[in-house]
N, C-alpha and C positions, 0 to 999 in steps of 0.2 A: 483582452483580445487574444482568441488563437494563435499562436505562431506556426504560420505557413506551412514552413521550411519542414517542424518536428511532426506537424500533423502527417505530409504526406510521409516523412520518413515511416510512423506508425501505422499509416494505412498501408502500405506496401508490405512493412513487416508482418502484419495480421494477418496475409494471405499466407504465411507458413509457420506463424510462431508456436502454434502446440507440436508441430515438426520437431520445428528447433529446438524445443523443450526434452522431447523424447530422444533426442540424440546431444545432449549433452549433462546427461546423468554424470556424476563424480566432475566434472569440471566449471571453472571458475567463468562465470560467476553463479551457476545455477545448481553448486554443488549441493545434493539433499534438499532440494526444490521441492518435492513430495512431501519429506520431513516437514522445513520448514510451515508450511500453506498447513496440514495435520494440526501441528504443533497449535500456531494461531488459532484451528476452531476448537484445541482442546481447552485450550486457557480462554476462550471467549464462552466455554462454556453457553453453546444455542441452547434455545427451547422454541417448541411449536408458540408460533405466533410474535417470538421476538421482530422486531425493527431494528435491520438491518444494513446501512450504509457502507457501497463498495468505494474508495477511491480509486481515480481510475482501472475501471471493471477489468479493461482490456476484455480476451475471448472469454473472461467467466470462471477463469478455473480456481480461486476462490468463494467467489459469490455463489456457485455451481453446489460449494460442501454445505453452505448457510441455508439453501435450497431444500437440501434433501433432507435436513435437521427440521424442516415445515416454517422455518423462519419467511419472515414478510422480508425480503432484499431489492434496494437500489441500487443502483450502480449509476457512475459516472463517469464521460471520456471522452474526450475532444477528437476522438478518430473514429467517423462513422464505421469504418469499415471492422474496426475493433465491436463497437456495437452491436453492428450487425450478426458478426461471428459467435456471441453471446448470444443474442436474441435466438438464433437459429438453436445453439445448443440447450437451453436453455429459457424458454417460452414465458417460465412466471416471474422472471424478473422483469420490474420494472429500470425503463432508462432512459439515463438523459445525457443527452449531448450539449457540452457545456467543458470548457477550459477549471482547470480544480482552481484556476488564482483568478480566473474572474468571476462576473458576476453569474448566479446559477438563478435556474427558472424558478419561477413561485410556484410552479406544478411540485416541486418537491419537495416534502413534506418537513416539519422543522426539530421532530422529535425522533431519534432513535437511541436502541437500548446499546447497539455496538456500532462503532463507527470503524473501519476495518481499512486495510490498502496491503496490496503483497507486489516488490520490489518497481516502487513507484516516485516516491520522494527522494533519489537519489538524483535525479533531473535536478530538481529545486537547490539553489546554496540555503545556507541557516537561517537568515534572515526571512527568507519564502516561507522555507518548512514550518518555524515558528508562527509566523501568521496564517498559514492553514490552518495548523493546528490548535490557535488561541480564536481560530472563526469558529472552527467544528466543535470546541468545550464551548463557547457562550452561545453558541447558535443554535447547535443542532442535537447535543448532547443533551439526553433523559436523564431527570436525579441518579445518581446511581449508574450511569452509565458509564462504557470504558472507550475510549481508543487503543488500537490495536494492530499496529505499523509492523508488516516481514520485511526487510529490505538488506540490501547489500551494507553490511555493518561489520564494524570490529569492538571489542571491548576496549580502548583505545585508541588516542594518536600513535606512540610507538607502534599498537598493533598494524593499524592503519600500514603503516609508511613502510613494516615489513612487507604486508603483501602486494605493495605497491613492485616491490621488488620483485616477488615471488612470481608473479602475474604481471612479467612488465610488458608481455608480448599483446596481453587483452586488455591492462589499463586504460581507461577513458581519463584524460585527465579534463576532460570539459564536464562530468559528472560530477555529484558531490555525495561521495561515501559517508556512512556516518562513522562518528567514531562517539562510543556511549557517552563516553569521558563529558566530551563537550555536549552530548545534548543535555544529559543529565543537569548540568548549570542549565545550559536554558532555557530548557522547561520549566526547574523549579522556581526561576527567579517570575516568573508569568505566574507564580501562583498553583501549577497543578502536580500531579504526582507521578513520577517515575519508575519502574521497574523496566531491568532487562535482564534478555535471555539470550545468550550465545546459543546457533541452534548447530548450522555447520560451518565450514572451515570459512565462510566469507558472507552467511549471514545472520541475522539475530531480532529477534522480536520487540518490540518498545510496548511496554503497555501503561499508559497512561489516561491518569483518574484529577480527578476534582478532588482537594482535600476536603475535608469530612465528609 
């Protein structure tokens, strides 16, 4: 079931968030925001005609790079208006309106080659993120295919809990930061495979595979 509350809070937000992106270049939490999102389609390594999965699309500007690469991309997001904003920029994506932890329509398709999300799963505690994640390797995930997570991360708890400090003025303490440290255990213990990439000062890419 959607929750209310965070939907309108994201539909509100969606009437200014590419705004707010461009005027908070170098600060926390959207430091190297460009970098990072780059980074993700560099190590996703697109090609014309991949099948391409957004978690929450939000306005596109992700799913927007997979686009121009001739990739086939979905997207998903519980906040129409986020949607909408997408759709308008961005015309050949397909999308569906649907909560990432409930049930998603049968209109959407069960195979893709990358399943992708930029600073999204930080909502979600470990427990959530873990069964997203262990839904989209046995559900929706292609032999061979990757997941591919940009989010507000540190290489660590210690790291973690310093910029907690560093950043005590923009702290969310109702968010859930990653810290590699512990995803790293809980991924691997599901069975699938881990790599990360520190990109800038407060975020980091997770990319994760199927072993063999």
């Amino acid at each position: 079931m959607i929750n209310t509350e965070r939907k309108e809070l994201f539909d509100s937000w969606a009437l200014g968030y590419d705004q707010a992106l461009s005027k908070s270049t170098g600060q926390y939490p959207f430091d190297g925001y460009d970098d990072v999102l780059s980074f993700l389609v560099m190590l996703a390594e697109p090609e014309p005609g991949m099948m391409v999965l957004d978690l929450g699309i939000g306005t596109g500007n992700l799913a927007g790079r997979f686009v121009s690469q001739g990739c086939i991309v979905w997207g998903i997001d519980f906040s129409e208006t986020m949607l909408d904003k997408a759709q308008a920029k961005f015309p050949e994506i397909n999308l569906v309106h649907a909560d990432l932890l409930s049930e998603w329509p049968e209109t959407l398709p069960t195979t893709f080659d990358r399943v992708v999300s930029a600073y999204v799963l930080h909502e979600f505690d470990m427990d959530a993120k873990m069964k997203l994640i262990n839904r989209v390797a046995e559900q929706y995930l292609s032999p061979g295919g990757r997941i591919l997570l940009a989010d507000i991360a540190f290489p660590g708890v210690a790291a973690r809990h310093v910029a907690a400090k560093r950043w005590a003025d923009k702290w969310d303490e109702s968010e859930y930061y990653w810290a590699a440290n512990e995803a790293l255990e809980a991924i691997e213990t599901r069975g699938l495979h881990l790599k990360y990439k520190q990109v800038s000062s407060c975020a980091g890419i997770f990319q994760i595979s199927k072993h063999g």
